[in-house]
C-alpha positions in Angstrom: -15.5 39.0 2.4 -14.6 43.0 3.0 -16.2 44.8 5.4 -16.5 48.2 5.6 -16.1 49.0 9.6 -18.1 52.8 10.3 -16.1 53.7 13.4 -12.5 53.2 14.4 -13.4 50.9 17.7 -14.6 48.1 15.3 -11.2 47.5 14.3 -9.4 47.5 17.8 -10.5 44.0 18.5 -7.1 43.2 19.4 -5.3 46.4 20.5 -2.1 44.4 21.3 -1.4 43.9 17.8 0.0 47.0 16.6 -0.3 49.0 13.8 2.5 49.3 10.5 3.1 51.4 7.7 4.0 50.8 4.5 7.4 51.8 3.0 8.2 55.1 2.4 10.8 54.1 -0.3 7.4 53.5 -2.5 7.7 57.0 -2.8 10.7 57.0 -4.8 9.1 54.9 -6.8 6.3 56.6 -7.8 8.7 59.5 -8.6 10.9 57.4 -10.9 7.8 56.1 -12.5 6.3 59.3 -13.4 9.2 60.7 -14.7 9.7 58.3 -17.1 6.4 58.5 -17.9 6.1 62.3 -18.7 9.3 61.4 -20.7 7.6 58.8 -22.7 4.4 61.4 -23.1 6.3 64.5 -23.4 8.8 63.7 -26.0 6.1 63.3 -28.9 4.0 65.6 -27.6 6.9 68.2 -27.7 7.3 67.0 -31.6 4.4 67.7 -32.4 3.9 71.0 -30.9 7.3 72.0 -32.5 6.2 71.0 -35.7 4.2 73.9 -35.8 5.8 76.4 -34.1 9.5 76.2 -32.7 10.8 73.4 -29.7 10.9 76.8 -27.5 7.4 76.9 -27.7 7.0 72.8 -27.5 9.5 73.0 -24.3 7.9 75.8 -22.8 4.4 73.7 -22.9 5.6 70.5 -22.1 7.9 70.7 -19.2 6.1 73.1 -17.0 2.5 70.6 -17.4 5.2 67.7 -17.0 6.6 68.9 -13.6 2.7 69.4 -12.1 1.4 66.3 -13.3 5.1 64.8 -11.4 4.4 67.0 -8.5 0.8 66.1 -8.1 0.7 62.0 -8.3 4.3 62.0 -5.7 1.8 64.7 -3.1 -0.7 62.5 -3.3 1.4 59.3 -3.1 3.2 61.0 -0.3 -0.6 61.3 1.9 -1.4 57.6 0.8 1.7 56.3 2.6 1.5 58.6 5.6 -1.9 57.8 6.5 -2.4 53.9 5.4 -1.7 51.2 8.0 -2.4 47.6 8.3 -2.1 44.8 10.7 -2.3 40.8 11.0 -4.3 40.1 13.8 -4.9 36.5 15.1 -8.9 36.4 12.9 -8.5 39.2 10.7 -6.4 41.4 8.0 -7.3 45.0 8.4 -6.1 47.9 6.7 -6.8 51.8 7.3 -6.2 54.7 4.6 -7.2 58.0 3.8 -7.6 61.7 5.6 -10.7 63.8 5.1 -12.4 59.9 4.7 -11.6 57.3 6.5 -11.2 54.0 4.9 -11.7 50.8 7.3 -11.4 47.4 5.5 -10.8 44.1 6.8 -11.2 40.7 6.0 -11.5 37.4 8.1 -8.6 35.4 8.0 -10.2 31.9 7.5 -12.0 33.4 3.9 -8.4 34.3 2.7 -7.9 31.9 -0.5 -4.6 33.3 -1.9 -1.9 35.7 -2.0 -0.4 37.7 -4.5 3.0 39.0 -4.7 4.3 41.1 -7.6 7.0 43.9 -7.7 8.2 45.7 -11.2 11.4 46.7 -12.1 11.8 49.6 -10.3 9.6 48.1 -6.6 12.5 45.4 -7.3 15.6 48.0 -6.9 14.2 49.2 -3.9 13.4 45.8 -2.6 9.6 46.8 -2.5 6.7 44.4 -3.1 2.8 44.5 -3.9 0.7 42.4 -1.8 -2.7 41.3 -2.3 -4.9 39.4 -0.6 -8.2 37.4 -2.1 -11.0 35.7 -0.7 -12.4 35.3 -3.9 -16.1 36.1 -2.6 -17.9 38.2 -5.4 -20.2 41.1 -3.8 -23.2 42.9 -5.2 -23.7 46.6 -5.8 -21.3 49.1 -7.3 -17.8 48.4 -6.6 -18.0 44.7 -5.6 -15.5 43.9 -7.9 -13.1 45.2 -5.3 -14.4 44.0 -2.0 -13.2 40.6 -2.5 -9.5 41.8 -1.9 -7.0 44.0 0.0 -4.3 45.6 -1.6 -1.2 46.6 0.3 1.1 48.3 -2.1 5.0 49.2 -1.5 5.9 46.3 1.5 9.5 45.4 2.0 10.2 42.3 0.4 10.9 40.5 3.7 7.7 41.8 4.9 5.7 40.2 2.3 7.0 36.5 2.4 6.0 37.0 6.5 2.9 38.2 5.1 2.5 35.1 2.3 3.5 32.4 5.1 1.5 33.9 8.1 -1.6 34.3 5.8 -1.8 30.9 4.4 0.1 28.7 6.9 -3.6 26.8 8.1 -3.0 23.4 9.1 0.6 24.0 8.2 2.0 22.3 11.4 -0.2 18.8 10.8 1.4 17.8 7.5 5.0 17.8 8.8 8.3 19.3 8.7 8.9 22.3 6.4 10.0 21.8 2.6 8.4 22.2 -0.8 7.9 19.5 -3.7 9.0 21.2 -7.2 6.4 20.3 -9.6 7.6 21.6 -12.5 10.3 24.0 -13.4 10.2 27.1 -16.4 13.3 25.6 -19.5 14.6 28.5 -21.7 13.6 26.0 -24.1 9.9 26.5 -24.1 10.5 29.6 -25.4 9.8 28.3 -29.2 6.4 28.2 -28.3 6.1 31.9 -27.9 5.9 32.7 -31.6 3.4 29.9 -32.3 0.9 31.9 -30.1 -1.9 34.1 -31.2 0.3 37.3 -29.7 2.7 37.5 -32.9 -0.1 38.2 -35.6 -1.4 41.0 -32.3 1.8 42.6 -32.2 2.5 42.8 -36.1 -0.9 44.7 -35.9 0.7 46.9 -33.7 3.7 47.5 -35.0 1.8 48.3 -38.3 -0.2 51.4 -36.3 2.7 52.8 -34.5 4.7 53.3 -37.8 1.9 55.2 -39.0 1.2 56.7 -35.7 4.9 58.0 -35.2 5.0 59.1 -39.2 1.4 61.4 -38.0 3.9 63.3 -35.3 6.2 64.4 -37.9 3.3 65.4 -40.1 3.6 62.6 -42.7 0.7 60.7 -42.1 0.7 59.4 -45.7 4.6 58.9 -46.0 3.8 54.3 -45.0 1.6 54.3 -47.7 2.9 56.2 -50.5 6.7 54.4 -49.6 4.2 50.8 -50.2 2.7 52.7 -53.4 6.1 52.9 -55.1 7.3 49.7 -53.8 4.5 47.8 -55.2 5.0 50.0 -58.5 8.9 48.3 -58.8 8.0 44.6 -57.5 5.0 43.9 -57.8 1.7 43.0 -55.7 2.3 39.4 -54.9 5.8 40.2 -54.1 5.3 43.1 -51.5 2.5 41.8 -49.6 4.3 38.3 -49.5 7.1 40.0 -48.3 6.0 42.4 -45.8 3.6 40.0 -44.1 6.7 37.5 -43.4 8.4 41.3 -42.1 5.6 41.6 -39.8 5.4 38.2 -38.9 9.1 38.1 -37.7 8.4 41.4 -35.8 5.7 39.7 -34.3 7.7 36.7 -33.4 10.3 38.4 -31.7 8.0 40.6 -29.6 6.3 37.2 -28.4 9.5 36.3 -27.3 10.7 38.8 -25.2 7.2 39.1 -23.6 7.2 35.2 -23.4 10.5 35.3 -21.6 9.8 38.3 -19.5 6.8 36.8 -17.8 7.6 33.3 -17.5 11.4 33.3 -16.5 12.6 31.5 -13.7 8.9 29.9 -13.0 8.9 27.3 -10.9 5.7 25.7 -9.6 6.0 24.1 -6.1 3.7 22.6 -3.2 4.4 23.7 0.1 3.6 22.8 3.8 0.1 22.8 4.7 -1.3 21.8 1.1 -0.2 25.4 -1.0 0.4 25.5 -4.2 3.1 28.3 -5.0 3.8 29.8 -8.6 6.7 31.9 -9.1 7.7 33.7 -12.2 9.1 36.9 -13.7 12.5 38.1 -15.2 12.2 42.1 -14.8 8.3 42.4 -12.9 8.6 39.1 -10.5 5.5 37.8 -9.4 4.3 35.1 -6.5 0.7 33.4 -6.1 0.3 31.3 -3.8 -3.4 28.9 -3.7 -4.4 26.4 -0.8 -5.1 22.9 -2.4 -8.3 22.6 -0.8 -10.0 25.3 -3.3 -8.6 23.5 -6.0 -11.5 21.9 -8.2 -9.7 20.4 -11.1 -7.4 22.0 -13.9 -7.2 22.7 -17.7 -5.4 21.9 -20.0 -5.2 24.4 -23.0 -3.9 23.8 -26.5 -3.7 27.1 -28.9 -3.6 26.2 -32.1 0.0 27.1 -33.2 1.1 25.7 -29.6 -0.9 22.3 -30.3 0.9 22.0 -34.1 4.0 21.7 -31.8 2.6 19.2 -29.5 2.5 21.3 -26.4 0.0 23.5 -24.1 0.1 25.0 -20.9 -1.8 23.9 -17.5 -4.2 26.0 -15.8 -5.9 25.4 -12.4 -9.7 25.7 -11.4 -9.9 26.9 -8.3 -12.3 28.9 -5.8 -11.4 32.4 -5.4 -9.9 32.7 -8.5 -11.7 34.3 -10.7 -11.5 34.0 -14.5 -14.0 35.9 -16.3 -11.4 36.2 -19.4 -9.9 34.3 -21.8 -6.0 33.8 -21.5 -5.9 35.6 -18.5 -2.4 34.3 -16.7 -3.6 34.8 -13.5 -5.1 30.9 -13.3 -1.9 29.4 -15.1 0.0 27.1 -13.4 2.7 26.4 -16.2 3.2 28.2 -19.0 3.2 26.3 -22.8 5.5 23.6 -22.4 5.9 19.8 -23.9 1.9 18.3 -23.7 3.8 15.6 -21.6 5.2 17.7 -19.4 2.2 19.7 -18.6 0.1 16.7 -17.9 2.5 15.5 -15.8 2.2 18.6 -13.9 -1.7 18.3 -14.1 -1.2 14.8 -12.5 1.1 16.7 -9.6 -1.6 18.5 -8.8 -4.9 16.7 -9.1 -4.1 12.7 -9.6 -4.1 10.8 -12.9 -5.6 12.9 -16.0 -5.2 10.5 -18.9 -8.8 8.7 -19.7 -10.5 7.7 -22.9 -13.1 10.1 -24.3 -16.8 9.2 -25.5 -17.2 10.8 -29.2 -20.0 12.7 -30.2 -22.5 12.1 -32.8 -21.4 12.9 -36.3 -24.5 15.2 -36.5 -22.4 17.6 -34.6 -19.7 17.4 -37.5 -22.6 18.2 -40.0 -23.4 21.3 -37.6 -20.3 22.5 -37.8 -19.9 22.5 -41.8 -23.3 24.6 -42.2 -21.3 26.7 -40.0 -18.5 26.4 -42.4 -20.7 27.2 -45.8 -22.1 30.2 -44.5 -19.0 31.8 -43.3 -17.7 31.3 -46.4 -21.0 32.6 -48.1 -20.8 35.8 -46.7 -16.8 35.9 -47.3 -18.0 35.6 -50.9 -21.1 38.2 -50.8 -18.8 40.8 -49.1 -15.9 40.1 -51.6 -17.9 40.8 -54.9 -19.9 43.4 -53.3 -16.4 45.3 -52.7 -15.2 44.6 -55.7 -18.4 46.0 -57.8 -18.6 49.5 -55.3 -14.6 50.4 -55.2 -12.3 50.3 -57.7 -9.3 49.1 -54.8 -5.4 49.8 -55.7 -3.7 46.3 -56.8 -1.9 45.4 -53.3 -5.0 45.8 -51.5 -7.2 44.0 -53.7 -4.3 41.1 -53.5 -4.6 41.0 -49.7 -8.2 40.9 -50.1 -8.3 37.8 -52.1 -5.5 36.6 -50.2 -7.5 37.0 -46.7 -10.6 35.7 -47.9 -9.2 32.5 -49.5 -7.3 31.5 -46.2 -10.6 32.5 -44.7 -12.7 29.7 -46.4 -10.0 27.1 -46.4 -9.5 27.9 -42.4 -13.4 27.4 -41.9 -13.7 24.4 -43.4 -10.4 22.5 -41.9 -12.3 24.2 -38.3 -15.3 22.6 -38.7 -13.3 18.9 -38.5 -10.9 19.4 -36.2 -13.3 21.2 -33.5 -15.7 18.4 -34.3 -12.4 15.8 -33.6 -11.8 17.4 -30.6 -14.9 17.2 -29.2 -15.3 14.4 -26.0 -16.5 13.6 -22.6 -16.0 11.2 -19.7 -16.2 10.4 -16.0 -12.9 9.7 -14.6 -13.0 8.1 -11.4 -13.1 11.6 -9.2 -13.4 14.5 -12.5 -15.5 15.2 -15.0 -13.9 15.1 -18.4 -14.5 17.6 -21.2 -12.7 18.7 -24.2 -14.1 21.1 -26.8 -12.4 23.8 -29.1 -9.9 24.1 -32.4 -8.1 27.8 -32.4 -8.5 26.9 -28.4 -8.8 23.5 -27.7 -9.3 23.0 -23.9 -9.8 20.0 -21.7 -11.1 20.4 -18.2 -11.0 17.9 -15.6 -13.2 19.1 -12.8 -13.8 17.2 -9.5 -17.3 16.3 -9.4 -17.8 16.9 -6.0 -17.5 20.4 -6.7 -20.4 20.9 -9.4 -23.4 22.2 -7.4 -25.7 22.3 -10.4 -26.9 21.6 -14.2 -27.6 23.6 -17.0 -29.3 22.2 -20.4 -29.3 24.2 -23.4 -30.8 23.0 -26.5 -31.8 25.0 -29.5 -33.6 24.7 -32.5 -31.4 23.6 -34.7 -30.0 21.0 -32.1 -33.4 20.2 -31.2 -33.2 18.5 -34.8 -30.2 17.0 -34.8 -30.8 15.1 -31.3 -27.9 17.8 -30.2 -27.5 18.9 -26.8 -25.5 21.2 -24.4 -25.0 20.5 -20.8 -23.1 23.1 -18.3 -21.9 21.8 -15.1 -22.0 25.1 -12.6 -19.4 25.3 -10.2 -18.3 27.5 -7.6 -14.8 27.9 -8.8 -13.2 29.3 -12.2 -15.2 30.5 -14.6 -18.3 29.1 -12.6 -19.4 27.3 -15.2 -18.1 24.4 -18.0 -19.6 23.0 -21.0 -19.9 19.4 -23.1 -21.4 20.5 -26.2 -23.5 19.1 -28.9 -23.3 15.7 -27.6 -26.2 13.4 -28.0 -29.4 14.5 -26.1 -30.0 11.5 -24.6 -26.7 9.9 -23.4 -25.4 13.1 -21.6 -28.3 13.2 -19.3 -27.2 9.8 -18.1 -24.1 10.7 -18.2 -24.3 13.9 -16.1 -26.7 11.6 -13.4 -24.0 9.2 -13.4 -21.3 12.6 -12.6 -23.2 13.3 -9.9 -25.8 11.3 -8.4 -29.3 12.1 -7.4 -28.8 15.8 -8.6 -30.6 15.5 -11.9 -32.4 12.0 -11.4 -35.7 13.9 -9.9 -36.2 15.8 -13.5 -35.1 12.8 -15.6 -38.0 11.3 -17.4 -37.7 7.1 -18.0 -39.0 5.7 -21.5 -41.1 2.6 -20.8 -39.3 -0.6 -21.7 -40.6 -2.3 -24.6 
């Protein structure tokens, strides 16, 4: 993990190795960055201003704070380059920054469990890259967050694969001559699934509050809706909502698209020398992350819902030191959405065969899931006539109210059967097998020697359906992963047959008859 050294002779265990700086073109940089940034900010901000007085005025606020805000982040950009250094010694990865306050961190080369690499447009220009190195060890206290990782930013590109190889090269020279295995390779193609994702109906939303966010500058805040007041006036309701939700939808589509294609272009996934797994990807921001096999603990296979309809999902890894505390966080994905064959392929690249059949769960957890079902739509219902008896609403909206909450009810119920059809478990011959989910359906395959612990969860309402919830804790991903609602008395011997011996002392035998 970091350690915060107090004095400077902590660090020169190996004075031989010497010290280096990073790139002063990072500078640059930060100068370019900022001033398209202030352009971005200022241009608005100068609208506005001018709207109420004259763009002398606007100018004559706006550049002057522009230029200092400029002038201040490239000073202090300036100090953080000149007075951070790092070095690679034969044990450890240290790093020194700051002036009035020194900054010692280091970390011990065996803990290191990846390495990042990512560079944006403008780090790529000047050949610059990010580097950051994980150990994947969580600390206590304020700030631990940060401990776990050392961050060199603005290294020349060169620099940074020495860095990547030297870091992660362990055992390397055992497992034979260099060369790397191409597990699977990023086609243009799987570009179709970008508009199936959850991200086009986010950045319709979006769209929808920077129109009325840019009409605001000029001063016409209400200028969106009265232009939808007349519209519906001329055509209708029906005809304007249908109409300007399949508007937004294609907005949204082609947004997904182009950030679909921007993150994900040219990814290749390949295994390396010395058992690392390598994902590369990136059309304008590139990006690198290297993992070492051995932290591996299984993978994941994730179906969205749209992506699923089209019969593909993406692959993404379980591994220790790699922390995913949030949903659809890309940082764990190993391959993007891609054809459901092709992604288990990959899943087999990586951990062995995936394919096994599934036990089914009771169909006490279907009934569960339709009382879910009924009072969702129950309270669609309540809020619907309540609405309707306190506001008198203009036609459209009332439409897209009625709209919304019929989807609603229909999309509740369908839920209920298809989470409850997804629902299974099994024991594959080294993995535990769990699949759960229906917006998100998600099958983990975690390698049983790596779950260290159970947990049981059973509440009332399962309590009476003979329901129950088992967690197998792990050291790696999200830490923990779940087969729910599954009968209360098979999964107990099925997690004691997962892992042997772990749970058998608080298992409780029925007498044979």
């Amino acid at each position: 993990m970091t350690e915060e050294q107090p004095t400077a002779t902590a660090l020169d265990t190996d004075p031989e190795t010497p010290w280096l700086r990073l790139h002063r073109d990072g500078l640059k940089v930060t100068a370019l960055f900022m001033l398209g940034a202030m352009v971005a900010a200022g241009v608005p901000t100068a609208i506005g201003i001018a709207s109420g007085t004259s763009w002398l005025v606007a100018l004559a606020w706006v550049v002057p704070g522009a230029a200092l805000v400029v002038g201040a982040v490239v000073i202090a950009e300036a100090i953080r380059l000149r007075t951070t250094r790092y070095r690679v010694t034969d044990s450890r990865v240290e790093m020194v920054s700051g002036i009035l306050f020194k900054r010692r961190r280091s970390l011990a080369r065996e803990r290191i469990r990846s390495v990042d690499l990512a560079a944006n447009p403008l780090e790529r220009i000047f050949g610059l890259t990010k580097v950051k190195v994980g150990t994947g060890e969580t600390g206590s206290g304020s700030g631990s967050a940060n401990e776990q990782t050392l961050a060199l930013d603005s290294v020349y590109r060169t620099e940074a694969d020495r860095l990547r190889a030297e870091l992660l090269r362990r055992n390397a020279v055992e497992l034979g001559p260099d060369g790397e295995q191409r597990l699977a390779t990023w086609k243009p193609g799987w570009l179709k699934y970008a508009p199936l994702s959850f991200l086009t109906p986010m950045l319709a939303g979006i769209v929808v509050g920077a129109v009325f966010q840019v009409a605001d500058w000029f001063g016409k805040g209400g200028l969106p809706v009265e232009i939808v007041g007349d519209l519906v006036e001329e055509h209708g309701a029906w005809t304007v909502l249908g109409v300007g939700l399949a508007l937004l939808l294609v907005i949204g589509a082609v947004g997904s698209l182009v950030l679909q294609g921007e993150a994900w272009w040219n990814h290749r996934l390949d295994r390396e020398p010395g058992g690392t797994l390598r994902v590369r990807r990136g059309l304008l921001t590139s990006r690198s992350l290297s993992l070492e096999e051995e932290r591996i603990r299984g993978v994941e296979i994730v179906e969205p819902l749209g992506v699923r309809t089209a019969g593909a999902g993406r692959l993404d890894v379980v591994a220790i030191g790699l922390k995913t505390d949030e949903e659809g966080s890309d940082l764990s994905t190993l391959v993007p959405a891609a054809p459901l064959d092709q992604t288990l392929a990959a899943a087999e690249a990586v951990i062995g065969p995936v394919g096994t059949d599934l036990i089914p769960h009771p169909k006490t957890a279907l009934k569960r899931r339709l009382r879910w079902a009924v009072v969702a739509i129950a309270l669609i219902a309540a809020a619907l006539v309540t609405a309707h008896l306190l506001w008198s609403m203009p036609a459209l909206l009332k439409a897209a109210v009625v709209l919304a909450a019929a989807l609603t009810s229909a999309f509740a119920v369908w839920t209920a059967f298809d989470s409850y059809a997804s629902l299974g478990h099994a024991n594959s011959r080294r993995h535990l097998v769990s699949r759960r989910g229906s917006t998100r359906r998600a099958t983990v395959h975690l390698d049983r020697s790596g779950i260290i612990g159970w947990r049981i969860q059973q509440s009332v309402f399962q309590r009476r359906m003979g329901l129950m919830t088992l967690d197998a804790t792990t050291a790696a991903g999200k830490g923990h992963y779940a087969v729910i609602d599954a009968d209360e008395h098979e999964i107990l011997d099925f997690a004691d047959d997962a892992v042997p011996d772990l749970l058998r002392p608080f298992l409780v035998k029925g007498s044979a008859e």
